[in-house]
C-alpha positions as CSV (number, residue, x, y, z in Angstrom):
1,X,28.1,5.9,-14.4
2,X,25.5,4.0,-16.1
3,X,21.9,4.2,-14.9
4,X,18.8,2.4,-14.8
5,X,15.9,4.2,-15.1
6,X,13.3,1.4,-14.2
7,X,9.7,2.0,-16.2
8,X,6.3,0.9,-15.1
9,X,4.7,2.2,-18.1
10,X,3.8,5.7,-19.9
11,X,1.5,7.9,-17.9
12,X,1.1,9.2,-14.3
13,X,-2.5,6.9,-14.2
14,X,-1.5,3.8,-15.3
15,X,2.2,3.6,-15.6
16,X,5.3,6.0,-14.8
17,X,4.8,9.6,-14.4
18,X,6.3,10.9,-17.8
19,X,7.4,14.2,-16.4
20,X,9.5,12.6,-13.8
21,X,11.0,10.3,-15.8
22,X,12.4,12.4,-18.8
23,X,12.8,15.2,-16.0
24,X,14.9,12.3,-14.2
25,X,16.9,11.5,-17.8
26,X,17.9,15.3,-18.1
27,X,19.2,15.2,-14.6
28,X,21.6,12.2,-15.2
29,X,22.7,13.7,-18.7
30,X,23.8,16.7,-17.0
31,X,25.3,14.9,-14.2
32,X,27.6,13.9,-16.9
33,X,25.9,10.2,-16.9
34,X,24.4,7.8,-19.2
35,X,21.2,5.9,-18.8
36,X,19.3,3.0,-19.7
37,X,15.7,2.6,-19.4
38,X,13.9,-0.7,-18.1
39,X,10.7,-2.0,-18.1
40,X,8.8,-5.7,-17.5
41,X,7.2,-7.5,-20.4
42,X,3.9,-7.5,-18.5
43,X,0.4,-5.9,-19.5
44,X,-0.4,-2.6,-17.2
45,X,-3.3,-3.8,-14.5
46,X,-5.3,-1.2,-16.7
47,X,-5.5,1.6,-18.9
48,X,-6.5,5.3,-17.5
49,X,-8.2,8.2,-19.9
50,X,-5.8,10.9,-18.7
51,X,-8.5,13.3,-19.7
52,X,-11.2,12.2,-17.5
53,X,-9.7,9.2,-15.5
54,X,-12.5,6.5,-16.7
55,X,-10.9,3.0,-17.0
56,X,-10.2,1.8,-20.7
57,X,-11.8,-1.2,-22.5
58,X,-8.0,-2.2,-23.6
59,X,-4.8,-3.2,-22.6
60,X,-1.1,-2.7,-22.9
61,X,2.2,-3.8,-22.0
62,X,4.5,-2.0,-19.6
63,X,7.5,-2.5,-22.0
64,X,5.8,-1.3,-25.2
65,X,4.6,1.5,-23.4
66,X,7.7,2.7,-21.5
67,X,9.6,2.4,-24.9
68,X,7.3,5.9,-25.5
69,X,9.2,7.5,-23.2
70,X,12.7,5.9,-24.0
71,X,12.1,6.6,-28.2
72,X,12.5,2.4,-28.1
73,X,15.4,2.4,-26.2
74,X,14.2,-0.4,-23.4
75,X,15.6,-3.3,-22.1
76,X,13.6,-6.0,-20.8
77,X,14.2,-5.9,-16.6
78,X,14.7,-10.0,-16.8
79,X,17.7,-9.0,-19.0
80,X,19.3,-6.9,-16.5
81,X,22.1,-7.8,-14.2
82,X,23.4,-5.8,-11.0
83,X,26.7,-5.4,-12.7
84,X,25.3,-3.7,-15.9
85,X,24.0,-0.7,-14.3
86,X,26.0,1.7,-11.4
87,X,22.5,2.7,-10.2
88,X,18.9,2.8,-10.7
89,X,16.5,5.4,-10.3
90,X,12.6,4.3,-10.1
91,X,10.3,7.6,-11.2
92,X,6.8,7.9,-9.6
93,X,3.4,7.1,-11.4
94,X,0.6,4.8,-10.1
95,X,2.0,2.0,-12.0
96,X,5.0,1.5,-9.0
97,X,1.4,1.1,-7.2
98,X,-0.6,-0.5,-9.8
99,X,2.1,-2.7,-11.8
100,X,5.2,-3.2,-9.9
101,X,3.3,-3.8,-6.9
102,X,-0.3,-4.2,-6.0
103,X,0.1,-1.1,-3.4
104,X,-2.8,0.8,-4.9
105,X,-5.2,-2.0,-4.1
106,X,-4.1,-4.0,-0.8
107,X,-1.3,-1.0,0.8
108,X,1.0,-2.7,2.3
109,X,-0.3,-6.2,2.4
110,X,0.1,-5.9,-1.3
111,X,2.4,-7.8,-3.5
112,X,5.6,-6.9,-5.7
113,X,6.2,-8.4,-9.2
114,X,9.0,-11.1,-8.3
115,X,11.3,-9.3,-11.4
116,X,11.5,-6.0,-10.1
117,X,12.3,-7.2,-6.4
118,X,14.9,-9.2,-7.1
119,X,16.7,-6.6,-9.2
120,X,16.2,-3.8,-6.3
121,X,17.3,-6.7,-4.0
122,X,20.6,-7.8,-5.4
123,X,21.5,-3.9,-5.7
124,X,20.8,-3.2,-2.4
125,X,23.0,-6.4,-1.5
126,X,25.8,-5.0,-3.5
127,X,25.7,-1.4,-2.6
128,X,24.5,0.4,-5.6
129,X,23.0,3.5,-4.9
130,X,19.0,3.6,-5.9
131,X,16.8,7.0,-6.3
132,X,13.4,6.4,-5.7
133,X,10.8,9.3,-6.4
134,X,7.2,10.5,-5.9
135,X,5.3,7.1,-4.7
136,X,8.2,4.5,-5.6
137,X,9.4,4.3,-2.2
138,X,6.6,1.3,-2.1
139,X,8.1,-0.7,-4.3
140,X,11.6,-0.5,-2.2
141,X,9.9,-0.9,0.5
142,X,7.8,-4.1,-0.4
143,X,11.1,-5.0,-1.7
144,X,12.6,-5.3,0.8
145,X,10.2,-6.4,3.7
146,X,11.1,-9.1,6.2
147,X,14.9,-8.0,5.4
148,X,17.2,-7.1,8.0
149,X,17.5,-3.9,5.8
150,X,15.0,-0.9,6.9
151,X,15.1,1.6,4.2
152,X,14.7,5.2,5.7
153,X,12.4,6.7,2.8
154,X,10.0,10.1,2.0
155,X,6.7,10.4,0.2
156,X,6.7,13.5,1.4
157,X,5.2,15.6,3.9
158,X,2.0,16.8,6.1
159,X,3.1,19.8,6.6
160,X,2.5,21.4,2.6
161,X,-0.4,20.6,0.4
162,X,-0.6,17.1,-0.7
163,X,-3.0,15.6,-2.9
164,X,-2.1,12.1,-1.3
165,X,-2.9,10.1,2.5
166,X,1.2,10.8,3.0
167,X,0.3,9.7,6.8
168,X,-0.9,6.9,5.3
169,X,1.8,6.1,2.8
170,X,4.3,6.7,5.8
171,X,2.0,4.2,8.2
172,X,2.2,1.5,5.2
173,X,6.2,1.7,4.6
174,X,6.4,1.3,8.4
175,X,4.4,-1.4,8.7
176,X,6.8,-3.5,5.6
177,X,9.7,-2.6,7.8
178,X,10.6,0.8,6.5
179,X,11.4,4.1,8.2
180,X,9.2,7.4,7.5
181,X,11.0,10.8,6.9
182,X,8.9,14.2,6.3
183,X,10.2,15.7,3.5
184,X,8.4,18.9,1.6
185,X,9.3,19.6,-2.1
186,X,12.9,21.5,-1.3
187,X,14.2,18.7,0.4
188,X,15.2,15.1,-0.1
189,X,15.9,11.8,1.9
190,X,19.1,10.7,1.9
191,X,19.8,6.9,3.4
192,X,23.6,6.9,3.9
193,X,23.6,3.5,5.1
194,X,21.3,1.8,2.4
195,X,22.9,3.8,0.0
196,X,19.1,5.0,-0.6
197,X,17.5,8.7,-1.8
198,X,14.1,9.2,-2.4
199,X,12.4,12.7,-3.0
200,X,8.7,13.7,-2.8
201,X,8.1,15.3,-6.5
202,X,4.2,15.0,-7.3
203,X,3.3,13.4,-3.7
204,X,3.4,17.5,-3.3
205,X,1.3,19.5,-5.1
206,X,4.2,21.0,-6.9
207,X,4.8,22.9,-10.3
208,X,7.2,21.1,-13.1
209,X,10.3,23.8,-11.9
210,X,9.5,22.5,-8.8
211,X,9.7,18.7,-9.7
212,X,12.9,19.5,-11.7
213,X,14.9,20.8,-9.3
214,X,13.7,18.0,-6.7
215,X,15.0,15.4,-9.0
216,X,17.8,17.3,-9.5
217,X,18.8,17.3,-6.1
218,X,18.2,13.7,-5.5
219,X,20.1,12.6,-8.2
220,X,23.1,14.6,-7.1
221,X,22.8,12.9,-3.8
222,X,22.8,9.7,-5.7
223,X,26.0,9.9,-7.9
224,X,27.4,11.2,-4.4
225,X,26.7,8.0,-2.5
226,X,28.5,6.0,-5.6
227,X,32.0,5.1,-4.9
């Protein structure tokens, strides 16, 4: 299989969660899988100090950025068919809220950069399996609202520690046409029908072993749902 790894940046802040994503690359490399990392040739809607979270006087572009994490291996999302990748796995970071979609500023009545949904569109129209972790499940879901697909997806759970509104994350996916699952660290969501996993990861408060085996398991269930 060949998979997408699609990048909103390079830092949990302001783009994608860094951890996550190379965690994520490991997990498809052992899987026996390649990858290909994607990204939009956009500027970030900011730039975060990861040190003390004050906003920047700068700005930077989500593909330059993401090509951090990929050592300049990135492809340009706009260059991207369906039938060049077997999947796509979307890894958390505010910039699924802050760059693929406006999420972390209007919730749900936010909107989704027009590139990225009709990539995750024409997948889902196709059948090809897509991961989403940590807070990515609300850029599927924006997606795919006023769809006659309803994703069933996990930002995690109320039940363990959570540095995040999950309630509120679960009430906003709802309200785009989605379906809420509680899901702690140890556990996935598995969308037979949608041919959709997502997995909580740093929604939780979690340690990186943690995280690891979380994407682990959720990219298992991924190549699984591949046929």
């Amino acid at each position: 299989m060949k998979i997408g790894l699609l990048l909103s940046g390079c830092g949990v802040y302001d783009g994608a969660e860094i951890q996550e994503a190379v965690l994520a690359m490991l997990a498809i490399k052992e899987a026996g899988h390649d990858y290909v990392c994607i990204s939009v040739d956009k500027d970030q809607y900011h730039v975060i100090n990861h040190i003390n979270g004050d906003e920047m006087k700068e700005s930077r572009n989500m593909l330059i950025e993401s090509a951090r994490i990929a050592r300049g291996e990135v492809v340009e999302i706009s260059n991207v068919a369906p039938a060049d990748i077997d999947a796509l796995v979307i890894p958390g970071g505010f910039g699924s809220a802050k760059n693929f979609t406006t999420w972390a500023f209007n919730g749900p009545d936010g909107e989704i950069l027009p590139e990225v949904k009709l990539l995750l569109v024409n997948l889902v129209n196709i059948g090809k399996p897509i991961c989403t972790l940590c807070v990515s499940p609300v850029v599927l879901a924006k997606a795919l609202e006023g769809s006659s697909i309803q994703p069933s997806l996990t930002l995690g759970t109320t039940k363990a520690s959570s540095p995040y509104d999950i309630d509120g994350f679960h009430a906003g996916i709802e309200k785009v046409g989605a379906k809420s699952e509680m899901k702690t660290i140890n556990e996935i969501n598995v969308d037979r029908n949608n041919r959709i996993v997502s997995a909580p990861c740093y929604m939780m408060d979690a340690n990186i072993l943690e995280i690891r085996n979380n994407i682990k398991s959720a990219i298992q269930a991924m190549e699984e749902l591949y046929d």
